[in-house]
N, C-alpha and C positions, 0 to 999 in steps of 0.2 A: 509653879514658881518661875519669874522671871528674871535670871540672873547673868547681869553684865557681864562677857568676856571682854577681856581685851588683850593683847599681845604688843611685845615687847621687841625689838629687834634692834640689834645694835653693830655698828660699822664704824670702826675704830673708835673714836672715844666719846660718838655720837650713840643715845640710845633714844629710838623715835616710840611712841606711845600710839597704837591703833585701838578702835574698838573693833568687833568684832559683830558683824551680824550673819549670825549661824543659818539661818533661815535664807536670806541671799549669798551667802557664800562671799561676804564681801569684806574688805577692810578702810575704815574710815581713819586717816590720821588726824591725831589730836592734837602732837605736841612732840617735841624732843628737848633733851638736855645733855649736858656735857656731862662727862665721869670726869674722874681725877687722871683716866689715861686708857689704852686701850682694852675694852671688854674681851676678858678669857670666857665666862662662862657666869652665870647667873642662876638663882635656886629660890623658893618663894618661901618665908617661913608657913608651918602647919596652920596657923592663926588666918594666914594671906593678909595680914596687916602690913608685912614688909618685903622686901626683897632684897637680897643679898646679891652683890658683885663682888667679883676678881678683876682686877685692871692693871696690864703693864705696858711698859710702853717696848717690850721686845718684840720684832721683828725679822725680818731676813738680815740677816749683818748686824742687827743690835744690839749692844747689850741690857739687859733689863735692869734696869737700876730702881726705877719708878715701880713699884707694886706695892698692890693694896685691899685688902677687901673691906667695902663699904655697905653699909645699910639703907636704904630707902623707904618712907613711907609710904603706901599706897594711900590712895585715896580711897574711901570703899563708894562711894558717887562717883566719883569722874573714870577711876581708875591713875589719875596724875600721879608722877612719883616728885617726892620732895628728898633731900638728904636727911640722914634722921642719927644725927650723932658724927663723930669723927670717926673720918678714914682711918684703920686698922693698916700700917706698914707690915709687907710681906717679908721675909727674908731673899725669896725668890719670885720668878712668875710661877704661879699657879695655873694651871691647864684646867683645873674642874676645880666647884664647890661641890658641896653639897649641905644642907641640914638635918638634924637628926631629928625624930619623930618627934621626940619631945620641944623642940623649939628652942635648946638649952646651947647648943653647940653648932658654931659652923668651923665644918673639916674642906681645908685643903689640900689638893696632891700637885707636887713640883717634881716636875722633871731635872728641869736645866738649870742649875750647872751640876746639883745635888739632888738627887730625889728626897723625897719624904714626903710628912704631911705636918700641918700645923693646924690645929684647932686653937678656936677663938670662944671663950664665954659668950653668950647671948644675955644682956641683961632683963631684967622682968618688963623693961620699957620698949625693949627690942633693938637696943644700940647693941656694941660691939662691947665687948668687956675683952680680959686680959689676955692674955694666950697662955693656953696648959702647955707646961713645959713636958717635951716627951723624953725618954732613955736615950743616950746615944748608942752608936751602934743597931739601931733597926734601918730593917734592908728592906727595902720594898721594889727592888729589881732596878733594871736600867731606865726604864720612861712609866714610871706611875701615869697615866690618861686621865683618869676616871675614879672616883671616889664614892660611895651607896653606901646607906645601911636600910636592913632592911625594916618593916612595920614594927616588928620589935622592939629594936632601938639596940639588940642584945651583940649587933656585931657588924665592924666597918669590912665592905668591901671593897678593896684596891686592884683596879684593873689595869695590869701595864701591857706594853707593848710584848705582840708577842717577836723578839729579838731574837735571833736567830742564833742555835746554842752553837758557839764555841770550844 
């Protein structure tokens, strides 16, 4: 079976589209396009129909006002990403996505200014649907990183910074 790779790499609110050819070890680019603001971190649904970003526009000195997580089509021929539904507003920048096995959920983890996480519905078309509202009062340390769950589906793993106890 001969199946297209291609890779994704993104620099500031630029995300350029290569293909991949394994056999030369080589990367051809295709294409790029703009995000809604700068790339934190990206996730592929199960399906690999779409792909998921996080986008803010914090920086060194910035404050993040601009965040979002958005949905993209893939192309399953080109590899091309299209937008695929409206940008999802964060409350915060999100550092990681991730999607959950089932394709039903994308979870973020925020650091700054609040930690937490936010999950988002995944609709059956693979837009972004509502946000599950979570408890307050959940602690997920000082700098949440990184967000996983695992083949299951049966449990989110949050990696924060290991901070130095006080």
């Amino acid at each position: 079976m001969n199946s297209k790779v291609v890779l994704y790499s993104a620099v500031d609110d630029e995300l350029t589209h290569y293909d991949v050819d394994v056999d030369a070890a080589t990367l051809t680019r295709r294409g790029s396009i703009r995000v809604p603001s700068c790339v934190q971190e990206g996730w592929a649904h199960p399906s690999r129909q779409y792909l998921y970003l996080t986008t803010s526009n914090r920086g060194p000195g910035l404050k993040a006002d601009v965040n979002h997580v958005s949905a993209w089509r893939i192309d399953p021929a080109t590899g091309a990403l299209a937008p695929h539904g409206q940008p999802m507003p964060l409350p915060h920048r999100a550092v990681n996505v991730c999607i959950d096995p089932s394709g039903n959920f994308a979870i973020n983890a925020h650091n700054l200014p609040k930690s937490g996480l936010t999950i988002h519905r995944i609709n059956r078309d693979g837009t972004l649907g509502s946000e599950v509202q979570q408890p307050a009062g959940l602690d997920f340390g000082p700098y949440p990183h990184q967000v996983n769950m695992p083949p299951s589906g049966r449990a989110v793993i949050v990696v924060d910074r290991g901070n130095k106890a006080e």
